[in-house]
C-alpha positions as CSV (number, residue, x, y, z in Angstrom):
1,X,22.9,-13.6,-28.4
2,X,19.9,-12.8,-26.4
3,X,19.6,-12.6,-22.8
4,X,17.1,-15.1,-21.2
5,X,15.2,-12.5,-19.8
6,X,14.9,-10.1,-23.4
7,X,13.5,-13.7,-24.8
8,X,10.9,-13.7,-21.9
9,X,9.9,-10.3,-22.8
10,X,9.3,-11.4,-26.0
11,X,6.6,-14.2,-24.8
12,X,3.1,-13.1,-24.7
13,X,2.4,-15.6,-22.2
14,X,4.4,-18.6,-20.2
15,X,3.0,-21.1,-18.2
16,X,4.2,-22.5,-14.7
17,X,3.7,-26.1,-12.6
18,X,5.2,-24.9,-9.6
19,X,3.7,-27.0,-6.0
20,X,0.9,-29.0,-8.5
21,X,-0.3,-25.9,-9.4
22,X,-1.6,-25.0,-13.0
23,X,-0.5,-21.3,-13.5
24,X,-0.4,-19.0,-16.5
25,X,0.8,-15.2,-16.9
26,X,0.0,-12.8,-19.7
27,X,1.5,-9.8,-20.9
28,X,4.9,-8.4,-19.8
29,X,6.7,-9.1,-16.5
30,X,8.1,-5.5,-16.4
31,X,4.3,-4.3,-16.7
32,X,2.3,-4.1,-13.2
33,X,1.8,-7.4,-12.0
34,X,-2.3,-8.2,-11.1
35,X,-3.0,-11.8,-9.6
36,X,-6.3,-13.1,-10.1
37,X,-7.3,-15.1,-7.7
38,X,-10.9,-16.4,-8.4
39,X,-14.0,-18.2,-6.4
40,X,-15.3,-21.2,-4.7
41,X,-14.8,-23.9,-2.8
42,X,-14.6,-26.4,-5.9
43,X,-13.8,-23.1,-8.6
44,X,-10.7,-22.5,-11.1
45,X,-9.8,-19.5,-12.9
46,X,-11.0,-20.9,-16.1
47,X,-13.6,-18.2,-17.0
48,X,-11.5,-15.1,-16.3
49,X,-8.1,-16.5,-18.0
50,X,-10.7,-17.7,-21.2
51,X,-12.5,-14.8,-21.7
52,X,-10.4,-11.5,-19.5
53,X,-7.0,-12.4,-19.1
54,X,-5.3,-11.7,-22.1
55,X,-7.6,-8.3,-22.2
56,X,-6.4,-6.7,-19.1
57,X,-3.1,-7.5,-20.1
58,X,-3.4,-6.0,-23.4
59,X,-4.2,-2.5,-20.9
60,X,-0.7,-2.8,-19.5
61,X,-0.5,-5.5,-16.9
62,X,1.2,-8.5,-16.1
63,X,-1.8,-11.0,-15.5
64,X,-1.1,-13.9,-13.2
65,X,-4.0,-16.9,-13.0
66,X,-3.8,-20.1,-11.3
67,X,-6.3,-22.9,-9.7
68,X,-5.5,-23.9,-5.8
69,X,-4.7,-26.7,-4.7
70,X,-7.1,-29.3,-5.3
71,X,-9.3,-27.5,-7.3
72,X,-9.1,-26.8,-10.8
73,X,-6.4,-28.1,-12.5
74,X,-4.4,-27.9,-9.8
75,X,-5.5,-32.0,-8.9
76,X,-3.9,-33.0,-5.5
77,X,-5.6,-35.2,-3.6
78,X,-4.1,-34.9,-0.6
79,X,-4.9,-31.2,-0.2
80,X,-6.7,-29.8,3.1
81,X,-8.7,-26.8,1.6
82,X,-7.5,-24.5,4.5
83,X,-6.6,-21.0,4.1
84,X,-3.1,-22.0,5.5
85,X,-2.8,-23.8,2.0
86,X,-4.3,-21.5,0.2
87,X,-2.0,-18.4,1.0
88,X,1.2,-21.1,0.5
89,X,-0.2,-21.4,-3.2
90,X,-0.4,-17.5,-3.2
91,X,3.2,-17.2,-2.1
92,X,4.8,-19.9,-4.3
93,X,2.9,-17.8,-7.1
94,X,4.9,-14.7,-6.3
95,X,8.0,-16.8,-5.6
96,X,7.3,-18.7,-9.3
97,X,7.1,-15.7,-10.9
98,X,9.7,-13.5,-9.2
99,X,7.3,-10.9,-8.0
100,X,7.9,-9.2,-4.5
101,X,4.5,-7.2,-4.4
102,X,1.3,-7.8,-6.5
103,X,-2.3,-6.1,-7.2
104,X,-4.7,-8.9,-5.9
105,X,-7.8,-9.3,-8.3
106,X,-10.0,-11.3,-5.6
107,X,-13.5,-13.3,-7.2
108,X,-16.3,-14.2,-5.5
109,X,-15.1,-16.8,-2.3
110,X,-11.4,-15.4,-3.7
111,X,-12.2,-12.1,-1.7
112,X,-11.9,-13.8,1.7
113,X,-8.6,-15.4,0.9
114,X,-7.4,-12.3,-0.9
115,X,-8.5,-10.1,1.9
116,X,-7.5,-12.4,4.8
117,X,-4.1,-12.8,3.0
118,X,-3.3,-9.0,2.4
119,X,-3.9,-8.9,6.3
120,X,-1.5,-11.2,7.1
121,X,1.1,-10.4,4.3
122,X,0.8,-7.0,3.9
123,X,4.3,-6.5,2.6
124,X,3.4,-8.4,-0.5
125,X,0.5,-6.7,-1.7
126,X,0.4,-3.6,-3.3
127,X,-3.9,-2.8,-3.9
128,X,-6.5,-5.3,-3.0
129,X,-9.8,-5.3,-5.9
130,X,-13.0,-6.8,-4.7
131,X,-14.4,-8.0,-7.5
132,X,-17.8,-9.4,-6.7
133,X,-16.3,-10.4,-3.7
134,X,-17.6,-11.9,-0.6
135,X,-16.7,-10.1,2.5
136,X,-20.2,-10.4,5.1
137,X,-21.0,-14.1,4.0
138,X,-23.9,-13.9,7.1
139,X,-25.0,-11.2,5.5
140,X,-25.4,-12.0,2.0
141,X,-26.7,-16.1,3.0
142,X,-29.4,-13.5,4.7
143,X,-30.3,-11.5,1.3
144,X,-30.6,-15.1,-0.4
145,X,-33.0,-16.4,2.0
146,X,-35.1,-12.9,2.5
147,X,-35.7,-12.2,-1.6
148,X,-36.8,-16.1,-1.5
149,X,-39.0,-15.6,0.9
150,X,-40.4,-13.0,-1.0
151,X,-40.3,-14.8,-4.5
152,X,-41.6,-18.2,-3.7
153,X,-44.7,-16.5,-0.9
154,X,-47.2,-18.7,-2.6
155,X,-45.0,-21.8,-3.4
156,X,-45.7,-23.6,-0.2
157,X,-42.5,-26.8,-1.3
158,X,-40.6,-24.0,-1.8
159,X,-40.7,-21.8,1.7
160,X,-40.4,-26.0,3.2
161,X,-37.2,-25.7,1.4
162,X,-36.1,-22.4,2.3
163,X,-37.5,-23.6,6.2
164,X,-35.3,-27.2,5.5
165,X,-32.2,-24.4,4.9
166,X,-32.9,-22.2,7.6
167,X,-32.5,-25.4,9.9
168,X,-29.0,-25.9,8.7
169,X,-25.4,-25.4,10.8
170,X,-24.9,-22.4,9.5
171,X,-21.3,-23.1,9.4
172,X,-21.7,-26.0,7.4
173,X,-20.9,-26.8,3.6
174,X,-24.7,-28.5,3.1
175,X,-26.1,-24.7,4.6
176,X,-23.5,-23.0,2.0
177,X,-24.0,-24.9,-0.6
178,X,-28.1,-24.9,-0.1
179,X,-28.3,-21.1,-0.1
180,X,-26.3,-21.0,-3.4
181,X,-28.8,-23.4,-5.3
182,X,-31.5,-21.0,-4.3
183,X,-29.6,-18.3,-5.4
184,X,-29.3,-19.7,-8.6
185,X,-33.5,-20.7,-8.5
186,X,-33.8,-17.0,-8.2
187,X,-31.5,-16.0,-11.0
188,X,-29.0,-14.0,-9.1
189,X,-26.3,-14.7,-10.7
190,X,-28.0,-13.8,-13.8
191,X,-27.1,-10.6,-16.1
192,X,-30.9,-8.8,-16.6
193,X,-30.1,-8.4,-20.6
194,X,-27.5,-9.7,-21.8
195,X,-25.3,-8.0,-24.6
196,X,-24.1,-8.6,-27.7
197,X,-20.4,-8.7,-26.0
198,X,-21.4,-10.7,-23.7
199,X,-23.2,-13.4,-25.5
200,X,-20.2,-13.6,-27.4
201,X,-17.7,-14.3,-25.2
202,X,-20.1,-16.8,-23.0
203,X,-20.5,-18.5,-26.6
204,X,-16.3,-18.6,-27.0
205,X,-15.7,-19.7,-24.0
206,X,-18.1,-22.3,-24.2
207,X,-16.3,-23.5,-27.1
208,X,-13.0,-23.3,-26.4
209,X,-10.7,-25.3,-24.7
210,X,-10.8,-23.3,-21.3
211,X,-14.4,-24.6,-21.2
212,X,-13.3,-28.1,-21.6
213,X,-10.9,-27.3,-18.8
214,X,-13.4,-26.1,-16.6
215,X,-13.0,-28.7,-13.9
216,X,-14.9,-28.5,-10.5
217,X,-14.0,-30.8,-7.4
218,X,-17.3,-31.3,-5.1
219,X,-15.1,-32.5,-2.6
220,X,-13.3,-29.3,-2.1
221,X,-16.2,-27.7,0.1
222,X,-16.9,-30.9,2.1
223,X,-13.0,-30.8,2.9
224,X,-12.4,-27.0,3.7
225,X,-15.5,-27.0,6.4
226,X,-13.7,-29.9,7.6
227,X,-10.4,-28.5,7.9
228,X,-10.7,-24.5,8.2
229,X,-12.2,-23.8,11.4
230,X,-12.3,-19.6,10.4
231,X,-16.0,-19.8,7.9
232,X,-19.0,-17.7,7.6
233,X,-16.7,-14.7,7.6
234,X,-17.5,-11.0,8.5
235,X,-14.5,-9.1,7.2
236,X,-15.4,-5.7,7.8
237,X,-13.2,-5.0,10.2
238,X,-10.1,-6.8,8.6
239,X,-10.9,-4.3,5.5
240,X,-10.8,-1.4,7.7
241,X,-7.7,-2.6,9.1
242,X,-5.7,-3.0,5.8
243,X,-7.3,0.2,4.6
244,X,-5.4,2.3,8.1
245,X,-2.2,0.0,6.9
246,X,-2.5,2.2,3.6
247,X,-3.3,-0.3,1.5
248,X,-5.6,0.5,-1.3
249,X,-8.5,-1.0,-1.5
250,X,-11.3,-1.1,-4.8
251,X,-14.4,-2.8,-5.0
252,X,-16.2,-3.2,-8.4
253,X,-19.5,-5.2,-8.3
254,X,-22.7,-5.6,-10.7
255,X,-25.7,-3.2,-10.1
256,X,-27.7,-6.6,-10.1
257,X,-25.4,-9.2,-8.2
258,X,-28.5,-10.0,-6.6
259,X,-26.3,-12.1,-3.4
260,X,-25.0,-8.6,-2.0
261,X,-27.9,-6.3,-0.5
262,X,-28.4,-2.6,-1.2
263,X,-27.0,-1.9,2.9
264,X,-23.7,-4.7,2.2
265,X,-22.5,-2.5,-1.0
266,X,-23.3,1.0,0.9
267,X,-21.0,-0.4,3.5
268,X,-18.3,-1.5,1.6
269,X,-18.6,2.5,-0.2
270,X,-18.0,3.7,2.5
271,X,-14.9,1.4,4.2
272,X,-13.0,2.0,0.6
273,X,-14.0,5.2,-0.3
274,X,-16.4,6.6,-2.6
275,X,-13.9,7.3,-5.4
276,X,-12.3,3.5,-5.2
277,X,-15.6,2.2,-5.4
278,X,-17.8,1.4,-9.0
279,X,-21.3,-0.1,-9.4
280,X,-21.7,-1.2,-12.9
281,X,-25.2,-1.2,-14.6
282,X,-26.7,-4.4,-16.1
283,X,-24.5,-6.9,-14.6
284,X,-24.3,-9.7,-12.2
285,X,-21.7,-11.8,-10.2
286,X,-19.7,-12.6,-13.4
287,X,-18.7,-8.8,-14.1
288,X,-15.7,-9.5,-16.2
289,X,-18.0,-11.1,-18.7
290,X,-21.4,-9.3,-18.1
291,X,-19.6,-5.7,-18.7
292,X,-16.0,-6.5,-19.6
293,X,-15.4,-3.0,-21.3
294,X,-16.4,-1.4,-18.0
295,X,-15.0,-3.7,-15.7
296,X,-11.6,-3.5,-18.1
297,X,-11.5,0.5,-17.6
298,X,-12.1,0.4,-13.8
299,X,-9.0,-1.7,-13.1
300,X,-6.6,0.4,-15.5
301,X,-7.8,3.2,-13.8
302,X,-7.4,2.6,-10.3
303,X,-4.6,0.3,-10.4
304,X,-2.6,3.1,-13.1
């Protein structure tokens, strides 16, 4: 008769509730475990697990994917959005899945958790990715606002707009969320040409049933600049920190992720290290999509 764990081995992928949270692994447990931990306020990890999850497994890894509390799938009314919550979802994850130390793959707004939680668990992670991560969120509200400046010079509604913005609390959700829709006006979260990879999976994914699944909570902003008094982060120092601790840390990022500047991604070069660091070319904040091949290769390299 089979041991329990031999018939685990034997799963290509098992699925956890553990705390209200909708988890999922892929691949192996005996591979290298990787935990994907992806954007937001108000995201989910629908995207990566639809369209990447099952790939980076297939290079050798044990993928873990889950949704925080209250966003997502992971519905719970009742949570507070902090990052007190968010790194006891991180820890029942480990706990769920029997892992003592992990690879964080950090997304977007899931680069400030993963960073701030690799600071204060350090014991837990084994490399930190950045993967078209925030880390300066000043700095990169700043690049929004200069290129639309630029873009809209002779739209006079549109510099009252980006005046209207400017006026904001810059610790406030509306000021987030304002600089984001004029990110999106100015197409920087677009890839320049797409692919014929790329339009494919965008087209699957939008089919599929992790599409269907895609589930954003507007509340979940309003309710962590509520509750978490730490926003409108500059983690440059905390990276520096980790990086003495002798954590490894590697930051992948699209050529044209047009919400980082030219000076932000120089200055994350040089706090991880030329060699741990990877521009792709024609690709944007979604790099796991945009260029999955590439993207794919970086993380078996660095985290083999």
């Amino acid at each position: 008769m089979k041991s329990l764990f031999s018939i685990l081995l034997m799963i290509c992928s098992i699925s956890f509730q553990a705390q209200n949270l909708y988890s999922k692994a892929y691949g192996n447990p005996k591979n290298t475990p990787v935990i994907f931990i992806h954007g937001g306020p108000s995201g989910n990890a629908t995207l990566f697990e639809g369209t990447t999850a099952q790939n980076l497994a297939d290079k050798g890894f044990y993928v873990i994917v889950y949704d925080r509390r209250g966003e997502g799938r992971s519905k719970d009314e009742n949570a507070t959005m902090t990052f007190k919550e968010s790194f006891e979802d991180l820890k029942s994850i480990y706990t769920t899945y029997h892992i003592k130390k992990a690879n964080i793959l950090a997304h977007s707004f899931g680069g400030i958790i993963g960073t701030l939680f690799t600071e204060q668990f350090p014991e837990k992670v084994k490399s930190l990715t950045l993967a078209g991560a925030l880390f300066t969120q000043q700095e990169t509200y700043n690049h929004i606002i200069k290129q639309a400046k630029e873009h809209f010079k002779n739209d006079p509604a549109r510099l009252k707009e980006i005046s209207e913005i400017e006026s904001l609390d810059k610790n406030s959700a509306a000021y987030r969320k304002r600089c984001y829709d004029m990110a999106g006006k100015l197409g920087c979260f677009d890839m320049p040409h797409p692919t014929p990879e790329s339009e494919m999976l965008r087209t699957e994914y939008k089919a599929g049933e992790f599409n269907k699944n895609n589930i954003r909570n507007p509340d979940s902003p309003l309710k962590f600049y509520q509750n978490e008094s730490q926003n409108n982060l500059d983690n440059t120092a905390i990276l520096k920190s980790i990086s003495k601790k002798g954590i490894p840390i590697f930051a992948v990022y699209g050529k044209n992720d047009a919400i980082f500047s030219e000076k932000q991604l120089n200055d994350l070069k040089n706090i991880v290290g030329k060699n741990h660091f990877r521009l792709i070319d024609n690709c944007s904040h979604y790099l796991f999509v945009d260029q999955q091949n590439d993207f794919l290769e970086f993380i078996k390299l660095t985290l083999k």
